[in-house]
C-alpha positions as CSV (number, residue, x, y, z in Angstrom):
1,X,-0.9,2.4,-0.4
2,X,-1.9,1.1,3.2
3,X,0.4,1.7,5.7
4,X,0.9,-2.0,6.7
5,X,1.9,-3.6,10.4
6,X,2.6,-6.8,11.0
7,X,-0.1,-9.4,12.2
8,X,-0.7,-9.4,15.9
9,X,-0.6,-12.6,18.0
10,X,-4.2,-12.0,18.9
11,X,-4.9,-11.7,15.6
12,X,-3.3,-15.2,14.6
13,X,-5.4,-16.4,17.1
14,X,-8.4,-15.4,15.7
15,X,-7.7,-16.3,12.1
16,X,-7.2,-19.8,13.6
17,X,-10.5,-19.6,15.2
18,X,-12.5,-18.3,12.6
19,X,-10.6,-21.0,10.0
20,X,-11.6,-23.5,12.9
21,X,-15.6,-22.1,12.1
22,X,-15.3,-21.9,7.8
23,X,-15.5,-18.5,7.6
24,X,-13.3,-17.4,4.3
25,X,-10.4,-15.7,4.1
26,X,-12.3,-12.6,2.3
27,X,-14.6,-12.3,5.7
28,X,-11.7,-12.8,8.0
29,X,-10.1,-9.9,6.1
30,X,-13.3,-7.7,6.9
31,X,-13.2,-8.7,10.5
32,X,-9.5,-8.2,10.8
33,X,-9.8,-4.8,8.9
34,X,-6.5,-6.1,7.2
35,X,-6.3,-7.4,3.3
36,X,-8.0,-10.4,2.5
37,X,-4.4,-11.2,0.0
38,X,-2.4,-10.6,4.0
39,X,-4.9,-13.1,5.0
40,X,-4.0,-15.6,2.5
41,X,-0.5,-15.1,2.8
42,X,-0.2,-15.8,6.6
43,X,-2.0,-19.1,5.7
44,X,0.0,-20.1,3.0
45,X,2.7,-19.1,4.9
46,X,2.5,-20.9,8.4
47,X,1.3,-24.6,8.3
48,X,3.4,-27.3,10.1
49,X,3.0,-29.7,7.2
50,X,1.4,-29.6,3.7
51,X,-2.4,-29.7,3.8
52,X,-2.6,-28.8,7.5
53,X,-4.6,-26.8,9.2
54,X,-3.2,-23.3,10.3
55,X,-1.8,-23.2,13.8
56,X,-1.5,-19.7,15.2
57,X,1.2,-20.8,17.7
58,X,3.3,-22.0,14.9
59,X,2.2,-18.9,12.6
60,X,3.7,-16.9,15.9
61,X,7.0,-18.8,16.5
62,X,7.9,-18.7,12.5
63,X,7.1,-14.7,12.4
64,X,9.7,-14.4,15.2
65,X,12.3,-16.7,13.7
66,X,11.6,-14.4,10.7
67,X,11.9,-11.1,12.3
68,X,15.2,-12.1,14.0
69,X,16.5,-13.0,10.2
70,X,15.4,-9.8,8.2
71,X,17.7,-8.5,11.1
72,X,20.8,-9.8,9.3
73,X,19.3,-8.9,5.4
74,X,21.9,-6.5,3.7
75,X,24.3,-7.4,6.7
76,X,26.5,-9.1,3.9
77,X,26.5,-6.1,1.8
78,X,26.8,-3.1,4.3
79,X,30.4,-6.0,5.7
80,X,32.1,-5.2,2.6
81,X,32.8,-2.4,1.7
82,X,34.2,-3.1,-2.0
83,X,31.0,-4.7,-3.2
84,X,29.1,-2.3,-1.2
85,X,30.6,1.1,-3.6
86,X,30.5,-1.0,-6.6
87,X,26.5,-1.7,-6.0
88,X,26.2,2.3,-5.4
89,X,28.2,2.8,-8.4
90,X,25.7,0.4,-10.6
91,X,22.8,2.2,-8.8
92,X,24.1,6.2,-10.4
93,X,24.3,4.4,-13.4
94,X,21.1,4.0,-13.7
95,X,21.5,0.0,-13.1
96,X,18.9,-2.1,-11.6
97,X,19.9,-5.1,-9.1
98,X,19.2,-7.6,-11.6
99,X,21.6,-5.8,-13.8
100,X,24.3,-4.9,-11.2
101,X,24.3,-8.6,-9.9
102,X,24.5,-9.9,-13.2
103,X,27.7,-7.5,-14.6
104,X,29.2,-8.2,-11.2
105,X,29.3,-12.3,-12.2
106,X,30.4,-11.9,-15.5
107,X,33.1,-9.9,-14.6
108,X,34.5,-12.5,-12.0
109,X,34.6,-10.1,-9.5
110,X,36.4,-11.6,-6.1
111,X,32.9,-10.6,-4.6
112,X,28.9,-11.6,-5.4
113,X,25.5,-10.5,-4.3
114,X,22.5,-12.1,-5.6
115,X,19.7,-9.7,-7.1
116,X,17.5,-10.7,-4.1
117,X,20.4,-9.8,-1.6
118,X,20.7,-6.1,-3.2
119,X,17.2,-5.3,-2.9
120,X,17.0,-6.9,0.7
121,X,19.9,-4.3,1.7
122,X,19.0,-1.8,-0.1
123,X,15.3,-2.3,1.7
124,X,17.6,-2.0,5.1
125,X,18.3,0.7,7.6
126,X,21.7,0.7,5.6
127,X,20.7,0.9,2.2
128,X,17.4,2.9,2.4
129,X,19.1,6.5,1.3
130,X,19.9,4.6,-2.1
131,X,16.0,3.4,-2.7
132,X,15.8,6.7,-4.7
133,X,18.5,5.8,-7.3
134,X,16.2,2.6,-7.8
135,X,14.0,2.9,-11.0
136,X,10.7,4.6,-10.2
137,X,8.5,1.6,-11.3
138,X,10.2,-0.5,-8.4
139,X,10.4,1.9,-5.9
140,X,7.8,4.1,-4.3
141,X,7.7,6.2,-1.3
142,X,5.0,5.0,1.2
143,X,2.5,7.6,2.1
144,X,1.9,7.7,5.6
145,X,-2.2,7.6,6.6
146,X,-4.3,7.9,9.7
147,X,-4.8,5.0,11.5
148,X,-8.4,3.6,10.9
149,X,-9.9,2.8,14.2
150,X,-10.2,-0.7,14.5
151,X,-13.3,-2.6,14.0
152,X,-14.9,-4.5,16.9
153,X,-15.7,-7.8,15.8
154,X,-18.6,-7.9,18.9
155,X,-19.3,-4.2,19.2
156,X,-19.3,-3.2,23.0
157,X,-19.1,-6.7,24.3
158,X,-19.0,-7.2,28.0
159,X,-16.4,-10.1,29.7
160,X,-18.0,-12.7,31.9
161,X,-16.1,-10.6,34.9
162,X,-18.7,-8.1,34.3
163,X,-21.4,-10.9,35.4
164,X,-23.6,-10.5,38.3
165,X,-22.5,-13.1,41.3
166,X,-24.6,-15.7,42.1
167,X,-26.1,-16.2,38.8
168,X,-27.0,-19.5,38.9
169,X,-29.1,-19.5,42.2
170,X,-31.8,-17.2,40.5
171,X,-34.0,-18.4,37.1
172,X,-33.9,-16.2,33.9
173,X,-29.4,-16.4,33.6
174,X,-28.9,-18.5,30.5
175,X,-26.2,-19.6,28.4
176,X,-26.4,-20.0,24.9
177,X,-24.0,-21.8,22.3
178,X,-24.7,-23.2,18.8
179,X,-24.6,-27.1,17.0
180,X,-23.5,-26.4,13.5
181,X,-23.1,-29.4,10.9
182,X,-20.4,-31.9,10.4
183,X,-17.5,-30.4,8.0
184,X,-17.5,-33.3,5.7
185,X,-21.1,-32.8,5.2
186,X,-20.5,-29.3,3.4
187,X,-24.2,-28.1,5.4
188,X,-24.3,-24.5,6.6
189,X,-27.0,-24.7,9.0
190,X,-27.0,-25.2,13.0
191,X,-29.1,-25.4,15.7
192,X,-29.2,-22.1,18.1
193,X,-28.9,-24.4,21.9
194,X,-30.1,-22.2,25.3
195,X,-30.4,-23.8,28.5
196,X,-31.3,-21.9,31.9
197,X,-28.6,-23.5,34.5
198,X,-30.9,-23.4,37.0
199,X,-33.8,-26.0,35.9
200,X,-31.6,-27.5,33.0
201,X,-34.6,-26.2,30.5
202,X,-33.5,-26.2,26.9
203,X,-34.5,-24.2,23.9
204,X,-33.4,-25.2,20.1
205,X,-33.7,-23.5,17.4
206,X,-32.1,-23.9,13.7
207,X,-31.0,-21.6,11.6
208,X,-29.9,-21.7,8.0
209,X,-26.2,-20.2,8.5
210,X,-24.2,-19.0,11.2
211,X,-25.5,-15.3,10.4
212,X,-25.6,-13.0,13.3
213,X,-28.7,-11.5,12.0
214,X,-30.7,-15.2,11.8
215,X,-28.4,-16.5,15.3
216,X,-30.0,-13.2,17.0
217,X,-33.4,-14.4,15.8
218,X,-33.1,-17.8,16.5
219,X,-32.2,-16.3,20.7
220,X,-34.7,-14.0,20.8
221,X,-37.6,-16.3,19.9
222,X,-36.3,-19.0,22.4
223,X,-36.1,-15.8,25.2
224,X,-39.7,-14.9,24.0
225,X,-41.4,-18.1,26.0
226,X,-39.6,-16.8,29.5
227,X,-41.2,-14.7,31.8
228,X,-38.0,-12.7,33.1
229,X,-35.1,-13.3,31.2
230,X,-32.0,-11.2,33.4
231,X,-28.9,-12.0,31.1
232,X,-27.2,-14.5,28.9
233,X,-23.7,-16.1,28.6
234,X,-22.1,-16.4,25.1
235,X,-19.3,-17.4,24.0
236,X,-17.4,-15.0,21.4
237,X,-18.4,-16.3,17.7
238,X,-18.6,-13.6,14.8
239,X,-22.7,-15.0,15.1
240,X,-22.9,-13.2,18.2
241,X,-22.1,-9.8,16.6
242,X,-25.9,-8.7,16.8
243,X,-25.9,-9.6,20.2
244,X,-27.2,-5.9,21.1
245,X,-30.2,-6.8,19.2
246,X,-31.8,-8.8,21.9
247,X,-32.7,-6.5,24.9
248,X,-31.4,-9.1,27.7
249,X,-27.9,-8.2,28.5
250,X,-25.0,-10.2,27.4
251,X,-21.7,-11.4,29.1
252,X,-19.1,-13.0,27.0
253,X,-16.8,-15.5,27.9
254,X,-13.0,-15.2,27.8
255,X,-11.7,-16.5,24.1
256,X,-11.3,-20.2,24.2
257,X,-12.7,-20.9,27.7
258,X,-15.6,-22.9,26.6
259,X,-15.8,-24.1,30.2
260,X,-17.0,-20.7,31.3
261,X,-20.1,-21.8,30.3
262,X,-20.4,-25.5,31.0
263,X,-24.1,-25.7,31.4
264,X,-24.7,-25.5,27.7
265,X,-21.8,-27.4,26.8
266,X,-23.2,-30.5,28.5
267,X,-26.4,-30.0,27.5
268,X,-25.0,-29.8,23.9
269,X,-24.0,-33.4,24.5
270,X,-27.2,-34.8,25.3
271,X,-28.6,-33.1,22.4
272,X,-26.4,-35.1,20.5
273,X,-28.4,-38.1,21.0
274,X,-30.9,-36.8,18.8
275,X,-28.9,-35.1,16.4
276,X,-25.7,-36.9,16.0
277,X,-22.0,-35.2,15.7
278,X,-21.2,-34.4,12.1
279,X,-24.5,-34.9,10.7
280,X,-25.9,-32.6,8.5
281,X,-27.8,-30.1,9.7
282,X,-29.3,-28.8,6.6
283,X,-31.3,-32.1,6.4
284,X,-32.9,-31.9,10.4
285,X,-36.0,-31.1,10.2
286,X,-37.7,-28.2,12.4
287,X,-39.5,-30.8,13.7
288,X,-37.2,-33.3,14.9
289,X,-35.5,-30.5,16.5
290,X,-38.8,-29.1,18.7
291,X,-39.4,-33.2,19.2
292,X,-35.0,-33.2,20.5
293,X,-36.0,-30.3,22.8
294,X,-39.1,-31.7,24.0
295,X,-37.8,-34.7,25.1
296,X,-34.9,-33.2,26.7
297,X,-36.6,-31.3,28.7
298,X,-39.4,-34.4,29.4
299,X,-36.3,-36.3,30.9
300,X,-35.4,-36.2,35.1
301,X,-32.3,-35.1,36.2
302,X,-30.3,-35.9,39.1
303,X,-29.3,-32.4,39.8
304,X,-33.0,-31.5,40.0
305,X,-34.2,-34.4,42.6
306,X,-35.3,-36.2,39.6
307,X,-38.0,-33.5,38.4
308,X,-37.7,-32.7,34.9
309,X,-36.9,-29.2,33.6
310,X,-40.0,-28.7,32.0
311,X,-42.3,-29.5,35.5
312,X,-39.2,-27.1,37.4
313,X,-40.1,-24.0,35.1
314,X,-43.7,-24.5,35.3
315,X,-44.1,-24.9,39.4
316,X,-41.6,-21.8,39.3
317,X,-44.1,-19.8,37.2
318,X,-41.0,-19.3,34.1
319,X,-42.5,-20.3,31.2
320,X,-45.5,-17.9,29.3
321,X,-47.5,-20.8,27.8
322,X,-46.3,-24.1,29.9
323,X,-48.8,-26.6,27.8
324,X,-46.8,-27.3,25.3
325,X,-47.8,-29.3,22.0
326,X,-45.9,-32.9,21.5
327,X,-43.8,-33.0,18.1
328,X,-44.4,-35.6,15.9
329,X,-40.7,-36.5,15.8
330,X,-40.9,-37.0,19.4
331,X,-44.0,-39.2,19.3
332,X,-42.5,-41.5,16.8
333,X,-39.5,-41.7,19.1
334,X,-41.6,-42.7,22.2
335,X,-43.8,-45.2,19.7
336,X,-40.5,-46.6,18.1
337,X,-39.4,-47.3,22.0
338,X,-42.7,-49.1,22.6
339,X,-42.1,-51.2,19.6
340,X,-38.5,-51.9,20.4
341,X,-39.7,-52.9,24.0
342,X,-42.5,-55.5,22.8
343,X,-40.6,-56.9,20.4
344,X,-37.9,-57.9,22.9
345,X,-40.5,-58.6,25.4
């Protein structure tokens, strides 16, 4: 049996997080290294209202009101001391709880502990030397084992402290963050998003699931069209597990400080005018997604004197091949335009 310790509060954290991003409770179980059944328990277990979603601060404030309670558990018992020896003396008889707390109500005896109040005291610091007398199929010893080391959910991931100064004055620092699909809409797919702060140039890609093996892909084949890519900015999603995979170094952002990053977060809202918020994913084309980031990076920016991202990257000698082919996706949207501006002309 698994020596078991209580959940952390980092790790009720996390399982709201990863609840927050679908993943099921057998995964969260891998990634915890704990029992997907403790998993499913500490769900159950700690919503504020039936049907809710689980709240780790909750889940933390309801463990502490329990661990202050199993304090008092066998308190009642260990008190008095005649109910206490006539428990014992049901126990050498070879008398389970049920048993004991069943003779001791028939009998009428001035004092009463429930089955569940026997076993909780004899579970105690008080009653633990008695365990033994309990019958061996409701009773074993734990065997003690070696802590496992725990598993990294990003292996050797470095914080955003770690992060070269300055960043954002030089091309080739990017962020990088991901679009998935409404949760009504039951779609697994989303769209990989990298931006380069410095010209506001985008790069989309979709992927079929949030799978660190096809999110790795999806980042290395938007790096590919760069000349010198120095480092990139995530965020710390289980799809960012491969991140080693990708030559470019990585700096991850302190957990739930989305902000660390805001050059991809805003530029996640723009793309959002092409691909609206809970739409499915799984039915975007690839195309409308390279016409989505062809137009966003077509459009002038204030930040950028009004160039566009696209004429920043090629006078600054970024991009590998800067002629790039117009999807049809975003030739319909420029001829649908046209259309909308005769007729109202």
């Amino acid at each position: 049996m698994k020596n078991y310790t209580h959940l952390s509060n980092e790790e009720r954290y996390l399982i709201e997080y990863f609840r927050q991003e679908e993943i099921n409770q057998d995964s969260i179980g891998k990634l915890l290294d704990r029992d997907p059944g403790t998993i499913s328990r500490e769900i159950k277990k700690h919503h504020k209202k039936k049907n809710s979603e689980y709240d780790a601060k909750y889940a933390i404030q309801q463990a502490g009101a329990d661990r202050r309670n199993a304090s008092h558990k066998g308190k009642k018992i260990e008190e008095n001391e005649d109910l206490k020896i006539y428990i014992i003396k049901g126990l050498i008889l070879d008398w389970g709880p049920d048993v004991i707390a069943g003779r001791m109500k028939k009998e009428g005896r001035p004092f009463y502990a429930s089955k569940t109040a026997i076993y909780d005291w004899l579970y105690s610091a008080w009653g633990q030397m008695y365990c033994g007398l309990l019958p061996a199929q409701n009773y074993r010893k734990r065997k003690r084992k070696a802590k496992k080391t725990k598993r990294e959910m990003i292996p050797n991931r470095v914080g955003i402290d770690a992060r070269p100064a300055g960043f954002e004055a030089e091309f080739g620092n990017y962020e990088a963050d991901t679009i998935v699909s409404g949760k009504r809409t039951g779609g697994k797919a989303a769209i990989v998003t990298v931006i380069d702060p410095k010209s506001k140039y985008v790069g989309l890609r979709k992927i079929s699931s949030l799978s660190p093996v096809f999110n790795e892909a999806a980042i290395q084949s938007i790096l590919d069209q760069y000349v010198d890519p120095k480092s990139i900015t995530r965020d710390n999603g289980i799809e960012n597990k491969n991140h080693q995979q990708t030559l470019t170094p990585s700096y991850f952002c302190r957990a739930y400080h989305s902000w660390e990053k805001p050059h991809i977060e805003n530029e996640n809202k723009l793309t959002r005018f092409y691909i609206p918020k809970g739409a499915n994913i799984d039915d975007i084309s690839d195309d409308q997604i390279a016409g989505s980031e062809w137009m966003l990076n077509q459009k002038p920016r204030k930040s950028l004197d009004y160039h566009t991202p696209h004429e920043v990257m090629i006078e600054n000698r970024q991009l590998k091949n800067p002629s790039r082919k117009v999807s049809q996706y975003a030739l319909n949207r420029i001829v649908l335009n046209c259309s909308l501006v005769a007729l109202h002309g």
